[in-house]
C-alpha positions in Angstrom: 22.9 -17.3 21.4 21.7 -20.1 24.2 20.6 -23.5 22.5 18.6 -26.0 23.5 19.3 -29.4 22.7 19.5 -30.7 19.2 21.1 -26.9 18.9 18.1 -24.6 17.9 18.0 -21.3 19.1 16.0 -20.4 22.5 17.0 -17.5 23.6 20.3 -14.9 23.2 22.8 -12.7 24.2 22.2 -9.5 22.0 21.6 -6.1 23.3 18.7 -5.2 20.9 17.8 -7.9 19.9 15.7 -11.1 21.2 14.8 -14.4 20.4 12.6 -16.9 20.5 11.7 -20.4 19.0 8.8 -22.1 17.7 10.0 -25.5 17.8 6.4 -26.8 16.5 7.4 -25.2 13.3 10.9 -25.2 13.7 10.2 -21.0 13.3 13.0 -18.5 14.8 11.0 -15.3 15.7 13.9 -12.3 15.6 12.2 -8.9 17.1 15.0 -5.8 17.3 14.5 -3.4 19.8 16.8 -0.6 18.8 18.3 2.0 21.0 16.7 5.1 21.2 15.0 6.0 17.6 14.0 2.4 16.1 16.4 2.6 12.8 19.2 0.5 11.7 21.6 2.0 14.4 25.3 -0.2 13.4 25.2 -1.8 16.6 21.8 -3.4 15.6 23.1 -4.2 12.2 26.2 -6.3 13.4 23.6 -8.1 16.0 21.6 -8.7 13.0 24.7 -10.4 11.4 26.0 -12.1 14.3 22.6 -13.9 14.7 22.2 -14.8 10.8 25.7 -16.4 11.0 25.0 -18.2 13.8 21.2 -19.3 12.1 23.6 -20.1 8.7 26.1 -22.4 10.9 22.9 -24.2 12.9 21.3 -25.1 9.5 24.6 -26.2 7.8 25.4 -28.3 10.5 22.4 -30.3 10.3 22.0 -30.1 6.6 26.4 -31.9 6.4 24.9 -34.8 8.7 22.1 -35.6 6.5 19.4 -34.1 9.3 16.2 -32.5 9.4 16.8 -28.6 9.3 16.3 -27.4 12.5 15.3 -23.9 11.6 12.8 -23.8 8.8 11.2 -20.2 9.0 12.5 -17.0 10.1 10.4 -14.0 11.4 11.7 -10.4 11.5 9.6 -8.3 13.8 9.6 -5.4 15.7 9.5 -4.8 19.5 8.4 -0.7 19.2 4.8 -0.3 19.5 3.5 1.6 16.3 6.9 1.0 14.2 8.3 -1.6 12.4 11.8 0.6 11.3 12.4 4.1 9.9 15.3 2.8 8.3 18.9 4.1 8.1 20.3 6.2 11.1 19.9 9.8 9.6 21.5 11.8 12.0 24.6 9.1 11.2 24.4 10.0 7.5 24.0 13.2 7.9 27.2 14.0 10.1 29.3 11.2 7.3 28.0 13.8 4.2 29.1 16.9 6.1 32.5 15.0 7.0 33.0 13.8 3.5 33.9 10.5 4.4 32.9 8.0 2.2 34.8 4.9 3.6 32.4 4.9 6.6 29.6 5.8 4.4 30.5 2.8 2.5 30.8 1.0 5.3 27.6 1.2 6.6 25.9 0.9 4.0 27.1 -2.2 3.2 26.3 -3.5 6.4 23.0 -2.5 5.3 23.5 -4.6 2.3 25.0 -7.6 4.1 21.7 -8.2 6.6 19.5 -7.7 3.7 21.1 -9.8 0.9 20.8 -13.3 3.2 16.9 -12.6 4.0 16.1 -11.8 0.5 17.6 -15.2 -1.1 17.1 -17.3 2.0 20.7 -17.6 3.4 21.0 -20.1 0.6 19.0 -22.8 2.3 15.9 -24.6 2.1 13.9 -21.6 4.9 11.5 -19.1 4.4 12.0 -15.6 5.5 8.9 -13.6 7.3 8.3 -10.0 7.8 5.5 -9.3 10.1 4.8 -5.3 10.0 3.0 -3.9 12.4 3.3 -0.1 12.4 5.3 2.5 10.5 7.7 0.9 7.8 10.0 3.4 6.1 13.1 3.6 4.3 15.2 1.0 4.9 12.6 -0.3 7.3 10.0 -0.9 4.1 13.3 -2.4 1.9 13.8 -4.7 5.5 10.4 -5.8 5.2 9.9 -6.8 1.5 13.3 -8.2 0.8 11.8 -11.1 3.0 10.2 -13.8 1.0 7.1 -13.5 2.9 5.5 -10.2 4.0 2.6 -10.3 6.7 1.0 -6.5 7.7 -1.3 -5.6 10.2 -4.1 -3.2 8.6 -3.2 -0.2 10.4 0.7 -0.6 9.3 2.2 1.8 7.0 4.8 1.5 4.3 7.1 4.4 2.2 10.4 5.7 0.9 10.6 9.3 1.6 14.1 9.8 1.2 13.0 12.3 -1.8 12.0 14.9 0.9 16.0 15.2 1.5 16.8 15.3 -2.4 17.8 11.3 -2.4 16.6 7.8 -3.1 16.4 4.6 -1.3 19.9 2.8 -1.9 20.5 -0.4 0.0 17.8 -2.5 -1.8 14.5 -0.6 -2.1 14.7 -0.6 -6.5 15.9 -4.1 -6.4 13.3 -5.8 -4.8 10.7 -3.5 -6.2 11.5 -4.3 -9.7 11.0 -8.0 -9.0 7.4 -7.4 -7.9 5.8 -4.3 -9.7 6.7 -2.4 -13.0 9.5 -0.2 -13.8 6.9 2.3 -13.8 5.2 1.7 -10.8 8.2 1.3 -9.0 9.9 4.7 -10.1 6.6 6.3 -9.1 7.2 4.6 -5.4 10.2 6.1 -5.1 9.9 9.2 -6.6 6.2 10.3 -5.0 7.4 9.8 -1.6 3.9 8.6 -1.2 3.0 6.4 2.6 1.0 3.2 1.5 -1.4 1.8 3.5 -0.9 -2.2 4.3 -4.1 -3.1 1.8 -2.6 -0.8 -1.2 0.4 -2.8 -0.4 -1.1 -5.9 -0.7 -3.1 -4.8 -4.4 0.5 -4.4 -5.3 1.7 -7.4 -4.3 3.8 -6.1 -2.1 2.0 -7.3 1.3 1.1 -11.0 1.3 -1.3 -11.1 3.8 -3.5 -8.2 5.8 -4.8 -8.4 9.0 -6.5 -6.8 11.3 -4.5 -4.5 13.9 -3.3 -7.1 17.1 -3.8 -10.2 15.0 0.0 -9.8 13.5 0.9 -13.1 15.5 -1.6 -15.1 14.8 -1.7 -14.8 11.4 2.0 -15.8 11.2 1.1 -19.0 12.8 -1.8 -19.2 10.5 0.5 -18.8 7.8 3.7 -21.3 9.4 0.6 -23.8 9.5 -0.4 -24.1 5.9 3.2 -22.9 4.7 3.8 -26.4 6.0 1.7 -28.3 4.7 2.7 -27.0 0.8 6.5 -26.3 1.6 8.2 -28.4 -1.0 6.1 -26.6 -3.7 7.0 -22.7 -2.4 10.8 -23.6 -1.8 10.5 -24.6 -5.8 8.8 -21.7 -6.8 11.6 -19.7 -4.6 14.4 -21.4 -6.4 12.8 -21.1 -10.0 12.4 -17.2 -9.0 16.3 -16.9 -7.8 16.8 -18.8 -11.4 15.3 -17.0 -13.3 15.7 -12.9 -12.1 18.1 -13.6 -9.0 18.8 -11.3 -6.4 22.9 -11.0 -6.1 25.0 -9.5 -4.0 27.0 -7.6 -6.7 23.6 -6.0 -7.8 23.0 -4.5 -4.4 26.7 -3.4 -4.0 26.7 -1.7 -6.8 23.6 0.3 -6.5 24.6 1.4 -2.7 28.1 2.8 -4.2 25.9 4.6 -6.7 23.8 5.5 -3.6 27.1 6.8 -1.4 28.1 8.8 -4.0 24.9 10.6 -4.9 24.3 11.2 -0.7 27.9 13.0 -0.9 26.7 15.4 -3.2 23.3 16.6 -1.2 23.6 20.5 0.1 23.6 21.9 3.5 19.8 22.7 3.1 19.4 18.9 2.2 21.1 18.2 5.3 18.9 20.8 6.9 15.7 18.6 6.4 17.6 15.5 7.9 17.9 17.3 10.8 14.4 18.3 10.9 13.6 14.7 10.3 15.6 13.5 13.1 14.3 15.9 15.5 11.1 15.1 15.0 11.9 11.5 15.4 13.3 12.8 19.2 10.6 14.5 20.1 8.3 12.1 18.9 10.2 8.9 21.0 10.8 11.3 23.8 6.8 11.7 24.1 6.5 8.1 23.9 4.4 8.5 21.0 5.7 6.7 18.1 3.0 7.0 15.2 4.1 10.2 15.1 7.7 9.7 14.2 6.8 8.9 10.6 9.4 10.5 8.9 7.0 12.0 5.8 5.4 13.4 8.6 8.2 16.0 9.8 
């Protein structure tokens, strides 16, 4: 990471991922640009550590010395036109499940676990966490954008957990951070339907914060950092009486990935089969430089 001075963020280092700072209001803008497919390759996921430690150390710093925090707001966004993320690296999983090996299963996950957990409660500090969706959000790309505190979706944007098309369920987060939002029921049907929302169904669920029209994904974040602003002290309350009262731990999200790693272990070659066909289709459909099409309940 490259600072500026009073040590805020400008610019960085990462392979696939950039940055860049509002400094108006104090807002970190993080957009990934993964490697071939856009998924949560684990290259991207120890960036995406590396950068919240470094965020964690530049707050902590200035919150010791009795300073203003320089980094107030985070934004997750995506630099692949027509996709947020389609989640965890299939054709990864697939090969761990026909290999049997559950450490590095286990491993990844939890490095899953370990980006998400800090944007869902914060990092423990007195910030507000952003997703701005603009395209396709699936898997573990739609439990990346809701375990933020704040989700922002431009109209067109699409949102689903399709993981029941290869005989599984989400695992690294998806029925925790539902279950804080909607009902039992209403989660359970989310996960079980495979069903794609639309950005506006998202938003009657209370899922989506704020809907936009397609392009305007920017602007409404700075709409948004503007009037945040102004009313911070009372959302950073409601945030703390929410962690209170129904907190989002760690140990909650461990526990349902090692649930998760088991159950994967268990899935048959002809699941396998369709994660193949999935990520296939995903090829083809980067390779054509179309990316709508990758959807993965699409294949």
């Amino acid at each position: 990471m490259v600072f500026a001075a009073g040590g805020v963020p400008v610019s960085d280092q990462y392979d696939q991922l950039s940055l860049s700072f509002d400094a108006h209001h104090k807002a970190l803008w993080c957009t990934w640009h993964p490697h071939q497919r856009p998924c949560f390759n684990r290259d991207l996921l120890a960036e995406l550590r590396a950068f919240q430690e470094d965020l964690v150390e530049i707050n902590a710093l200035a919150l010791d010395q009795g300073e203003p925090l320089p980094i107030r707001y985070t934004i997750l966004a995506s630099g692949t036109p027509g996709v947020f993320n389609l989640g965890g690296d299939l054709e990864l999983f697939a090969r761990m499940i026909r290999q049997q090996n559950r450490d590095q299963l286990m491993d990844y996950a939890t490095a899953c676990i370990d980006v998400l957990y800090p944007n869902a409660v914060s990092f423990n500090q007195p910030m507000t966490t952003i997703s701005l969706v603009q395209g396709e959000a699936l898997a573990g790309g739609f439990e990346a954008a809701i375990a933020s505190n704040v989700v922002i979706a431009e109209r067109s944007s699409r949102f689903g957990l399709p993981e029941v098309l290869f005989n599984l369920i989400p695992g690294m987060g998806a029925y925790t951070f539902l279950i804080r939002k909607v009902s039992p029921d209403m989660a359970e049907r989310m996960i079980l339907s495979g069903q794609v929302y639309t950005a506006e169904q998202m938003h009657e669920l209370g899922l989506v914060d704020v809907v936009v029209e397609d392009g305007q994904g920017e602007v409404a974040v700075d709409a948004y950092l503007a009037n945040h602003h102004r009313h911070a002290n009372t959302y950073a309350t409601l945030r703390q009486f929410r962690q209170t009262v129904n907190p989002v731990t760690y140990k909650e999200l461990i526990d349902i990935t090692t649930i998760w790693v088991d159950a994967a272990l268990k899935l048959s070659e002809r699941d396998l089969r369709m994660i193949d066909r999935l990520v296939r289709a995903q090829n083809r459909s980067f390779m054509d430089q179309d990316p709508p099409q990758a959807m993965v309940g699409q294949a």
